[in-house]
Structures are given as structure tokens and as C-alpha cells.
C-alpha positions, 0 to 999 in steps of 0.5 A, a space after each residue: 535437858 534443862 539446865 536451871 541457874 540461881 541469880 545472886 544479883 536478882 535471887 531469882 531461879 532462872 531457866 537457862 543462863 539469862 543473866 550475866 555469867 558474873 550475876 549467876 551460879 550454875 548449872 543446877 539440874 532441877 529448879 529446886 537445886 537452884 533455888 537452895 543454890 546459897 546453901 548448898 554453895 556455902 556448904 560446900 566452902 566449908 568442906 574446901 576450908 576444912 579439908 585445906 585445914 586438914 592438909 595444912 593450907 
């Protein structure tokens, strides 16, 4: 299976780890999940920071 990764350096949509691991996030399972890699990593910070609001941290 390919795994696809999103470059923060470059913003390009890689297949396979290309870059450095510092450079990438990833693995994403289709090259459409990378590509709104940005977005769903942002989302997902703002569910961690409001469930560490809700248990007090």
C-alpha cells in the first residue's frame, strides 16, 4: 500500500518519505488526505487543546 506524506517545507504531496522526517507529516493513506494535511493537522490541535481545557491542563 502506498503511503503518501505532505512536505511543510516544499507544500507538496509526496509519495512515499522523500524529504526529510523533519520537513514531512505523515503517512496519510491517499494523496488527497496529504494534500489537506494543514488542515486536518490544525483540527486536530484544536480538539487536543479543548479536551486539555476540559480536564484542566
Amino acid at each position: 500500500m502506498t503511503e503518501w506524506y505532505y512536505n511543510r517545507r516544499t507544500g507538496d504531496v509526496e509519495e512515499g518519505p522523500q524529504s526529510l522526517g523533519s520537513d514531512r507529516d505523515g503517512p496519510f493513506s491517499s494523496r488527497e488526505e496529504a494534500a489537506r494535511a494543514p488542515e486536518i493537522i490544525a483540527e486536530r490541535a484544536r480538539k487536543w487543546a479543548e479536551e486539555d481545557a476540559r480536564n484542566g491542563r
